[in-house]
N, C-alpha and C positions, 0 to 999 in steps of 0.2 A: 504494500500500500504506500503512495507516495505521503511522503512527510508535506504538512502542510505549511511550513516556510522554507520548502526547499527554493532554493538562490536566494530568500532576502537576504539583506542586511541589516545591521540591527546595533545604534551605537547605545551603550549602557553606561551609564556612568555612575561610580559608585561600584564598581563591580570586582574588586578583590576582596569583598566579605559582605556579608549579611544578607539584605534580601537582594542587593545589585547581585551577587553571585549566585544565587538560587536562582535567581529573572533569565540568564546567561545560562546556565545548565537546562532550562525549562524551552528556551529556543534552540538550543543546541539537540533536544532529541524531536523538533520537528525538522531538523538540520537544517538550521540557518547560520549565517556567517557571523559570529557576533564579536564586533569592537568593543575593547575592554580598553576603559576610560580611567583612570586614579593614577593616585603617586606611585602606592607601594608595587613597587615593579615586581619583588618576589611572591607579594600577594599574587597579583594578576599573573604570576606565571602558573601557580597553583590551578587559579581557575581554568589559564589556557587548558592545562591537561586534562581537566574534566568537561571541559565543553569539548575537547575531542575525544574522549572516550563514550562521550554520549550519543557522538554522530553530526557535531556539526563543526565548524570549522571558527580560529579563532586570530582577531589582530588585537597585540596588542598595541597602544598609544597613548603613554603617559602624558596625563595632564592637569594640569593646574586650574583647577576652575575659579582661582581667586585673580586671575590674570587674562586678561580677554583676547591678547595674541594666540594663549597656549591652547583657548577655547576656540578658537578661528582654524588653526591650524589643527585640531582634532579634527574638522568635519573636510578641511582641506585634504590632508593625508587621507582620508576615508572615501574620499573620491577619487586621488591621485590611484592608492591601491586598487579599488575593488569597482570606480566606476560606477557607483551608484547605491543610494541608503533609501531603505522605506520605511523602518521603525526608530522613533528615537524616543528613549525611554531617559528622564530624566530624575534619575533617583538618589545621587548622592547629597548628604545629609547633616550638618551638626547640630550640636546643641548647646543650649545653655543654662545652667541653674543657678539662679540667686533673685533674692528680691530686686523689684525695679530701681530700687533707691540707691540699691549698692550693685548694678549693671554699669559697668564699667562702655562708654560708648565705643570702645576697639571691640569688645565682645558683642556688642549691639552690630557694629561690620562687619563683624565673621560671618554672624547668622545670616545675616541680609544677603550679603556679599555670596556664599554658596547656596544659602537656600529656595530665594528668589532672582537677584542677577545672574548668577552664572544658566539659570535656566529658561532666562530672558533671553540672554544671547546666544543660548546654544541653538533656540526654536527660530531666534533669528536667523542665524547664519547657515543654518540646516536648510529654512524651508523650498529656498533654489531648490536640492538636489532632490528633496520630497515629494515636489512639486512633479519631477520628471517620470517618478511611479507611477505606476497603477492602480494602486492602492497603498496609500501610505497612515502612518501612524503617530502619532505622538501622546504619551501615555506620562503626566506628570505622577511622582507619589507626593506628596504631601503628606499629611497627618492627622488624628483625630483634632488637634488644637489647629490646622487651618476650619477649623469649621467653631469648635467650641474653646475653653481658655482655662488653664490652670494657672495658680497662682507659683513662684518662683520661675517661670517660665515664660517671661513679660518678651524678652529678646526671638526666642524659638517661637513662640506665637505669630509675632507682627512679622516673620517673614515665612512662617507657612500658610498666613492670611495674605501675603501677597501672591505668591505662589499660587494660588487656589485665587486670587483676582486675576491674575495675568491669563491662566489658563482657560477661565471663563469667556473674558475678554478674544484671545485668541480662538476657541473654538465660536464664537459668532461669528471673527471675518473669517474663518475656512467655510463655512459652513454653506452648503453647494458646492463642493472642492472633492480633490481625488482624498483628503484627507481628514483623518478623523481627530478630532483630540479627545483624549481622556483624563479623568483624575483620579487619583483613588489617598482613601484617606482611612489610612490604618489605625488601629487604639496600639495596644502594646503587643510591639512582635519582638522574639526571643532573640535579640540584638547586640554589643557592646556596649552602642547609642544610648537606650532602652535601661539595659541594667545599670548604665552611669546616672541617667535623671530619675529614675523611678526604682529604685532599688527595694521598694516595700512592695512591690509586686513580687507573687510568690512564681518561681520559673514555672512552674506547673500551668500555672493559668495563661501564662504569653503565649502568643500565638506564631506558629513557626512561619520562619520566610519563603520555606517551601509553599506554605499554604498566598503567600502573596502571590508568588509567582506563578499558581495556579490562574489566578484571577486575570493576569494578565495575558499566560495564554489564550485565555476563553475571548478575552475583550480584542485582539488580534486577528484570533482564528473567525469569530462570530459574525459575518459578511450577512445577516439579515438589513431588513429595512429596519430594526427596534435596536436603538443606538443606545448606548447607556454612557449617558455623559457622566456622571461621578458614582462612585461605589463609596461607600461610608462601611468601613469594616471594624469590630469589637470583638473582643475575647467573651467570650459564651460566659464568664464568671461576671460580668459588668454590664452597667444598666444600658437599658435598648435606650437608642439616641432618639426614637420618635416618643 
């Protein structure tokens, strides 16, 4: 049976750990070609080999999402190599914890700077070569607090609420286009991220990255007319968001 992203491409950022590597292992067994976007270069080497044990094929290209040359030059190389991208999944991620009061504004730029800008420009400088698909894709993750707000988490808020503006904003003007956009907004998934800000969540209750990366298969593979512009996802232990 043919793999259902055989020849895409697919750049993932955030993808030497967590749910970016799970996302990359999840396209890799409908074998698609998937560029692996972050620093840690012996990270992404790891995933390489598991995105080709699973059947799909893998580049890597280190990059800097706090630097907007290094974010240019990702989707540049991605074209030079492989000549064409249709999924771009924009999922790398930090965080912050402290009161608003003692948020130090370099920590208020990290957030902003990877969580919201670097995903501003990457949807920018991508959509040229999206545009030339078939069918193409862009799939933000965000977070439960792009939607709702915890307290010590004032900084990681106001840029997963932009995040989740920008992506909004952006799927209206595609929207009659070859291309779809998505958001999805996790509560607690079994992460470093995750266990660094919320460490009174019990591991048992977090939700695995595998199980993200489910979701985004489906939202790729799923070519009906019923589009599902955001998914709002929670740990079965935690209150239903409606």
């Amino acid at each position: 049976m043919e793999k259902q992203l055989a020849g895409k491409v697919a750049i993932v950022t955030g993808a030497s750990r967590g749910i970016g590597k799970a996302i990359c292992i999840a396209l890799a067994k409908e074998a698609a070609t998937v560029v692996l976007a972050a620093r840690a270069i012996d990270k992404m080497n790891e995933t390489a080999k598991l995105v080709t044990a699973a059947g799909g094929k893998a580049q890597i290209i280190p990059t800097e999402l706090t630097d907007e040359n290094s974010i240019k030059n990702l989707v540049k190389a991605t074209d030079e190599r492989l000549g064409r991208l249709d999924i771009l999944i924009n999922n790398a991620g930090v965080t912050h914890s402290a009161k608003l009061q003692e948020t130090l504004t370099e920590d208020l730029d990290r957030c902003l700077n990877i969580n919201a800008r670097a995903p501003f420009i990457l949807c920018r400088e991508a959509l040229p070569l999206l545009k030339k698909a078939e069918a193409a894709y862009i799939i933000n993750i965000a977070s439960v607090v792009g939607v709702k707000a915890y307290p010590l988490q004032s900084a990681y808020t106001a840029s997963k609420h932009a995040l989740r503006g920008m992506t909004m904003a952006l799927a209206e003007e595609m929207r009659g286009t070859n291309i779809r956009v998505h958001l999805l907004c996790p509560g607690g998934v079994d992460t470093e991220l995750v266990q660094n800000v919320r460490p009174d969540i019990k591991k048992q209750d977090l939700m695995q990255p595998e199980e993200i990366a489910e979701l985004v298969l489906y939202l790729l593979t799923h070519k009906g007319n019923a589009v599902v512009d955001e998914l709002h996802i929670r740990r079965a232990a935690s209150t239903p968001w409606f």
